[in-house]
N, C-alpha and C positions, 0 to 999 in steps of 0.2 A: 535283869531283863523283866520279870516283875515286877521290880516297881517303876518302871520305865513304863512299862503298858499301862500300866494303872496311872500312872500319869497322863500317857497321850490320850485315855479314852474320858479321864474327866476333863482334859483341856478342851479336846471335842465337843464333850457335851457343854461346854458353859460358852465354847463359840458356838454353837448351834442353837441355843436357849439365848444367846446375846442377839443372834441372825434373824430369829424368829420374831414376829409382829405378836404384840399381848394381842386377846380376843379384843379390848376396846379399841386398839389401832385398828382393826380389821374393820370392826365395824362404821368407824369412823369413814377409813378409803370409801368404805360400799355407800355409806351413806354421801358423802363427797362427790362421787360417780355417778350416783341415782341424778343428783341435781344436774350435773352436767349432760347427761344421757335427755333429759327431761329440757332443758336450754340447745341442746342441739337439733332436735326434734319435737321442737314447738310448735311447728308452724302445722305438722301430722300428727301432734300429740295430744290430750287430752289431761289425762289419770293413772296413776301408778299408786301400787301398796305392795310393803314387801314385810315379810316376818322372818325372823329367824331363831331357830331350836335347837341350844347347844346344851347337854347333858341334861336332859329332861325339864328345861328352863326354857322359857321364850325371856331372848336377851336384846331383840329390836322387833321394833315393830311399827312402821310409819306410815303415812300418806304423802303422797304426792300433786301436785295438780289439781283438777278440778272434775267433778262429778261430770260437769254436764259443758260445754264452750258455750260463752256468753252468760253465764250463769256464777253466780260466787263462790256455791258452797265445793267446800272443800275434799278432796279425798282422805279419810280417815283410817286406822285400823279395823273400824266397823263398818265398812262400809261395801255393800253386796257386789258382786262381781258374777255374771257368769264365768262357772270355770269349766267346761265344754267339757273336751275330753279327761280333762282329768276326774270325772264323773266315772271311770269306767272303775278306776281302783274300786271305789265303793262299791261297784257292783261283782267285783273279783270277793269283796270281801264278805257280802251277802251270802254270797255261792261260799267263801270259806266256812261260814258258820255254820250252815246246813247238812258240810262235809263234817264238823265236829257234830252234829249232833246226828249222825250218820243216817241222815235222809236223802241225800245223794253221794255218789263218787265224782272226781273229779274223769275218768275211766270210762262214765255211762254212759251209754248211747245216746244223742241226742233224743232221739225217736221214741225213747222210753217215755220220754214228759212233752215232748211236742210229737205226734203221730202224724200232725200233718202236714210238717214242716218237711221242704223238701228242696234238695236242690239240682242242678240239670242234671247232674249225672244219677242214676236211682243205686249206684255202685257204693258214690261217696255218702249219699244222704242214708246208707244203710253203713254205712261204717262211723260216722261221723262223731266226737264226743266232746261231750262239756270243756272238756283240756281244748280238743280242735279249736272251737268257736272263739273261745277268750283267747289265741294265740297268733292271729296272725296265718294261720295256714292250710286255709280250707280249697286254695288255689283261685279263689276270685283277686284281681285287681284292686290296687289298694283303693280306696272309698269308689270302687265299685257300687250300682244302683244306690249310690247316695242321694241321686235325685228324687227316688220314693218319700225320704221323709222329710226332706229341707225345703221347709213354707207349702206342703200340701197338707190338705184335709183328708188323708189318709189313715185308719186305724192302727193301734198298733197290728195286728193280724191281719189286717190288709197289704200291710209293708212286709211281711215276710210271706205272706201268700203269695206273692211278688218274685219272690228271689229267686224260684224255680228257673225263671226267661232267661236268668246272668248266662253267661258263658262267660267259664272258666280260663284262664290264662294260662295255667301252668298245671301239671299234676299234683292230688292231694299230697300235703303236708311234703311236697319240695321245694315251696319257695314263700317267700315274706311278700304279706297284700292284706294293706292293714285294712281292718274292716268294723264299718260301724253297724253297719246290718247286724252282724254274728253276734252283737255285745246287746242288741237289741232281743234276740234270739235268746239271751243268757238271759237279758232280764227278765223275760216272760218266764224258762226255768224256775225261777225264783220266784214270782206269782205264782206258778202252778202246783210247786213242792209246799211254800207256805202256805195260799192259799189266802195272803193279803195283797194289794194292791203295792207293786214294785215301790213306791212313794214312800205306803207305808212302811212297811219292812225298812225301810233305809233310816227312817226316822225312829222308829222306835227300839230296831237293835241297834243301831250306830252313833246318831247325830245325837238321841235323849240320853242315851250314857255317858256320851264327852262333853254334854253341856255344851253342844253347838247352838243353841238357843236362837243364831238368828239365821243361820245354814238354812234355805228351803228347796223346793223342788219343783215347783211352776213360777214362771212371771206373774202367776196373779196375786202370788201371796207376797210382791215385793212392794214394801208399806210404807217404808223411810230407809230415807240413806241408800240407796243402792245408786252406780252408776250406771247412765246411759252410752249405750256402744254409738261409737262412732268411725265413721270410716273417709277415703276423701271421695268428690264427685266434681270432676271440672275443677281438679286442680284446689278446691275448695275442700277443710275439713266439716262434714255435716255430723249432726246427731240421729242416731235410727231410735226406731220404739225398740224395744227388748222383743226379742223373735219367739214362738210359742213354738214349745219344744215337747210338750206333755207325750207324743206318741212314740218318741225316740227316747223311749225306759232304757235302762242300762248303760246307754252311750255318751251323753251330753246333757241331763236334765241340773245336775245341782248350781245353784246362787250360794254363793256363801262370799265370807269375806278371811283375810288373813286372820285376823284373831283368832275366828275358829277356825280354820283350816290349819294352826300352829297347836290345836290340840289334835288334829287329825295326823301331824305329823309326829308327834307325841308318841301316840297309840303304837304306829310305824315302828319308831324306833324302839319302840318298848316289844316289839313282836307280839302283837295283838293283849298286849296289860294298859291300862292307863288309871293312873293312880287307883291300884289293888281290884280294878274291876278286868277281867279276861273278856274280849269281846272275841278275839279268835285265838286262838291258841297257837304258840310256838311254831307246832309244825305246819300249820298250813301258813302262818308268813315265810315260812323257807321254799314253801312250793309256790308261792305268790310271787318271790324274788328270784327264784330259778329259771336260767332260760331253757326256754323251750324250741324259738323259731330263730334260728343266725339272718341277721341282716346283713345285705351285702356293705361293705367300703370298698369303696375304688382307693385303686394307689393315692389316686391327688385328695383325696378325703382324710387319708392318714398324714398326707403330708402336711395339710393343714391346721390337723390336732396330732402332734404329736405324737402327745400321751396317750392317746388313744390306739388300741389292739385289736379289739374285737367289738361285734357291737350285737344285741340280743332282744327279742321281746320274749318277756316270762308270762305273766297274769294280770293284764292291768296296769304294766306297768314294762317300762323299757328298764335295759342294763347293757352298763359296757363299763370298761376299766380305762382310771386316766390319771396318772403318774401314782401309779401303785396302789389307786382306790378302787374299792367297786363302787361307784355308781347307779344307785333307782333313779328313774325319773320317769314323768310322761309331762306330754306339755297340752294345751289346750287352744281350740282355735273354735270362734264363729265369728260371723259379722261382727268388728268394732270390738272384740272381744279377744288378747291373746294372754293365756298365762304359761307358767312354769312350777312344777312341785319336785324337788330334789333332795334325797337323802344319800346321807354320806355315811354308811352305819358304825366305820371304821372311826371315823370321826366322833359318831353320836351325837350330828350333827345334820338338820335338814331347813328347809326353808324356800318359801314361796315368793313368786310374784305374778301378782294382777293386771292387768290394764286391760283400759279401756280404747283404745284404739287400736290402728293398723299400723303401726312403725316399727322397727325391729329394735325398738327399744327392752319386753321383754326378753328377747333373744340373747340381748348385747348384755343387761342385767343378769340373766343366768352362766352365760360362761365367764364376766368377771367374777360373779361372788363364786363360782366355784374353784376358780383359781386362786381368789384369795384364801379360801378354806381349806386348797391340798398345797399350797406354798409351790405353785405352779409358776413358772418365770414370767415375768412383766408383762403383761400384751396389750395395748390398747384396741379394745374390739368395737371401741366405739368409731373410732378413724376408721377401721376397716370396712365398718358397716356401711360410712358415709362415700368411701370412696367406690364401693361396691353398687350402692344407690345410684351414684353417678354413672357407671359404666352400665347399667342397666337400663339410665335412661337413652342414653345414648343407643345402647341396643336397640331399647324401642323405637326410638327416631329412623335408626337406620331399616326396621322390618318393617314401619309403616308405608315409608316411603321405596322399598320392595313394593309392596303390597298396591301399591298406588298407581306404580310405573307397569305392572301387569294387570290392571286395569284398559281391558279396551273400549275404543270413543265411540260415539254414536252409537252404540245398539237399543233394539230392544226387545222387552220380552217376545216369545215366541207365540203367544195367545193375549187373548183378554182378558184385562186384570179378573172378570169375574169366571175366567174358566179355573183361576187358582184355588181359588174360594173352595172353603169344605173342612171335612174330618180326615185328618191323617190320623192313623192307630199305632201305638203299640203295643204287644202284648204284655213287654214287661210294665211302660208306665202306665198309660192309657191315650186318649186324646189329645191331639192337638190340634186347634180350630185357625184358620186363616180365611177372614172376611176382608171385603172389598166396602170400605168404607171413606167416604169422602175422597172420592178418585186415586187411593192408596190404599194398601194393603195391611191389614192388623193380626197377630200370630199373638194367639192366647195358649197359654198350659191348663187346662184345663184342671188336672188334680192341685195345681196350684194357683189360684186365682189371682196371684199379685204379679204372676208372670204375664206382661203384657208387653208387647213390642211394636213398634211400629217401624213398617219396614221399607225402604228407600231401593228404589232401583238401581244396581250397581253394574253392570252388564248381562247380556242372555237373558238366563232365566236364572239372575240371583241375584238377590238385593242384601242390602247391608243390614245389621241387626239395632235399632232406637230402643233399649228398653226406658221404659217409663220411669219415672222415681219410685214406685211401689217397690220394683225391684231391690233390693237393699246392696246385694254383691255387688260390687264394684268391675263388674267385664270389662277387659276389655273390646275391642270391635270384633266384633264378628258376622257371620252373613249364613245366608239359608239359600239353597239350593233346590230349584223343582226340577224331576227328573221327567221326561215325555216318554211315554210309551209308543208302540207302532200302529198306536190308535190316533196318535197327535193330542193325546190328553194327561194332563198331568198324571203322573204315579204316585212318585215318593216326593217327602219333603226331608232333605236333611241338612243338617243345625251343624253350621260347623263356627262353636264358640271357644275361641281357645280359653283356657282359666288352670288353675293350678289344682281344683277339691270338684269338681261337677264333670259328669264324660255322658258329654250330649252322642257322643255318636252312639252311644249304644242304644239308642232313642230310632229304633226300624220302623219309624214312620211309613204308613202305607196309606195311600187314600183309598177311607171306605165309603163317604156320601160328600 
């Protein structure tokens, strides 16, 4: 019986090592996939770069497409990428270093390093800690007052002087609301305990020890090689300028390209070593990778993945388990800009992708290479994506045309276009102006000056929302509503813009002049 099992388990292992894909077939399928992914999604696509980091080795690393549409040059392994949210690790990991060099806890009050940071409730913002902020569950709405930093001329301490106005959705630390504010909040931390400029500190503990050399942290330092985001507008793909991010520290500030981002992954899997230098130390990669806040799945969400059981955010970084791995990851989103950073540590194994567009071509690249790397059964996520596209457009068709047929004829506003005319306030954003120019009405945002609209008469007293091209987000329709008081004069102005990252209604517009 003995050597019978010693038999069956080496015939096993040599069917199983015969089943299994060598790493160059793998990378091969991925690289085969990328092209296809990239011809499927041409007509919305741009640029792609993907790296991969298997046992302390970078084993691929390519370009895809084109920097810029109508333009020749190339996407390269070097070549700059905003990678948004995936900015926050960095900033998890700032805050790790500080924790080793025991000038914060992870435990301490927010209030200890910001005093005058606050938020509605004076309960929470007195209990509130470093852990809270970077996790997800401080009980705001996920990118809650996002509109403070996205293309305003707001300070960083202006934007969280701010955040006081939010109301809360849910009670503290019981539920997931992901938050760029809070990470913005972290960064300042980090300025205030070092005592350098969030940029700097990132640069010179992190990106000069891994020899990120072309990693930076404003648009103005982007000198060669980087691409331009682009997104569609009328059915058309356009090119945008690179959006200035300098006031949102912590959250969304790094460019970098896969190259270096495949030493960043490095460091990762080395639990803060990267070739014999300690940037943070053991234990706080275990508290960076631990979760902290459970994310909900719906039934049909697990039905969808599988292998997927739970799903968490730690520090910086998402986790969840998927055919017997744990899974890091965070992904990254702005204008024209989506990427992906995934470590598999069971593996010793991680890898990124960039792009420069809006297609869910990142998306579709992260769940095949991750299935290729946990020997996950076959799925084409690329078919799915497209079939999904489709049924979405059609969605849209059908709620336009809702939207159209509740449309009633002939009215008109209730006053004259110039009694709309003025300042509406709110306390949380600030201003918003609606002038009466060339017998039509124009709605400025005031803290953000590229937000300009011109607005069409749609029934009563609401018209439909024209933003301008400044605007870069791709909206779609949406309309603004004036409310009459029992004065017969306008009140409030409310914005009702649907979108998936921006929540205009918390915008309590009030007319003050």
């Amino acid at each position: 019986m003995k050597r019978l099992s010693i038999f069956l388990f080496l015939l096993f292992s040599l069917t199983a090592s015969l089943g299994a894909q060598t790493l160059d077939a793998k990378l091969k399928e991925i690289d085969e996939y990328a092209n296809k992914v990239m011809e499927t999604w041409r007509a919305s696509d741009a640029g792609m770069a993907i790296a991969v980091v298997k046992d302390d080795k970078v084993v691929f690393e390519k370009g895809y497409g084109v920097r810029e549409i109508g333009k020749p040059e190339k996407v390269d392994e070097n070549t700059l990428f905003a990678i948004a949210s995936n900015s926050k690790a960095f900033n998890t990991a700032a805050l790790a270093i500080l924790v080793d060099e025991g000038k914060i806890s992870w435990d301490d009050k927010v209030s200890k390093y910001l005093p005058e940071f606050q938020l509605y409730d004076p309960w929470v913002t007195h209990e509130l800690t470093v852990r809270d902020i970077v996790s997800h569950r401080v009980g705001l709405d996920t990118f809650s007052g996002d509109l403070l930093w996205y293309d305003t001329t707001y300070s960083t301490d202006e934007i969280l002087r701010r955040v006081r106005y939010l109301k809360p959705v849910s009670s503290f630390r019981s539920r997931y609301g992901y938050q760029n504010l809070m990470f913005i909040a972290a960064g300042r931390i980090v300025e205030k305990v070092s005592g350098q400029p969030w940029a700097d500190f990132i640069k010179t503990r992190i990106l000069t020890p891994l020899g990120m050399e072309r990693t930076n942290l404003s648009v103005r330092d982007l000198k060669d090689n980087y691409a331009m985001p682009h997104n569609e507008s009328g059915g058309k793909l356009r090119a945008l300028p690179p959006g200035f991010l300098d006031h949102a520290i912590g959250a969304v500030r790094l460019n970098s390209s896969v190259h270096d981002l495949s030493k960043w992954i490095r460091l990762q899997l080395g639990r803060g070593t990267f070739e014999g230098k300690t940037i943070f130390s053991r234990r706080q990669s275990w508290e960076m990778w631990s979760p902290n806040t459970l994310q909900p799945l719906s039934e049909r969400a697990v039905e969808n993945l599988p292998g997927r059981h739970f799903s968490a955010y730690a520090m910086g970084w998402g986790t969840y388990d998927y055919y017997g791995r744990k899974i890091i990851n965070h992904s990254g989103g702005l204008d024209g800009m989506l990427s992906y950073t995934v470590l598999i540590p069971e593996e010793n194994l991680g890898f990124v992708i960039l792009t420069n567009s809006e297609s869910p071509g990142f998306s579709i690249m992260m769940s095949k290479m991750r299935d290729v790397f946990v020997n996950a059964p076959s799925r084409d996520w690329n078919a799915e994506a497209v079939a999904r596209a489709e049924a979405q457009k059609a969605a849209e068709a059908k709620e336009a045309a809702k939207i159209d047929a509740a449309r009633l004829p002939n009215t008109k506003p209730s006053l004259a276009l110039s009694a709309y005319a003025g300042t509406y306030t709110s306390r949380m954003y600030g201003d918003v102006t609606i002038a009466e120019e060339n017998g039509k009405l124009v709605m400025r945002l005031v803290p953000a000056p590229n937000f300009v609209a011109d607005l069409e008469h749609w029934h009563l007293d609401t018209w439909q929302i024209h933003w301008r091209p400044t605007v870069h987000y791709n909206f779609p329709r949406g309309f603004v509503t004036f409310t009459i008081d029992e004065n017969g004069k306008p009140d409030q102005l409310k914005i009702d813009q649907p979108n998936n990252d921006f929540w205009f209604y918390e915008l309590d517009l009030h007319k003050t002049r």
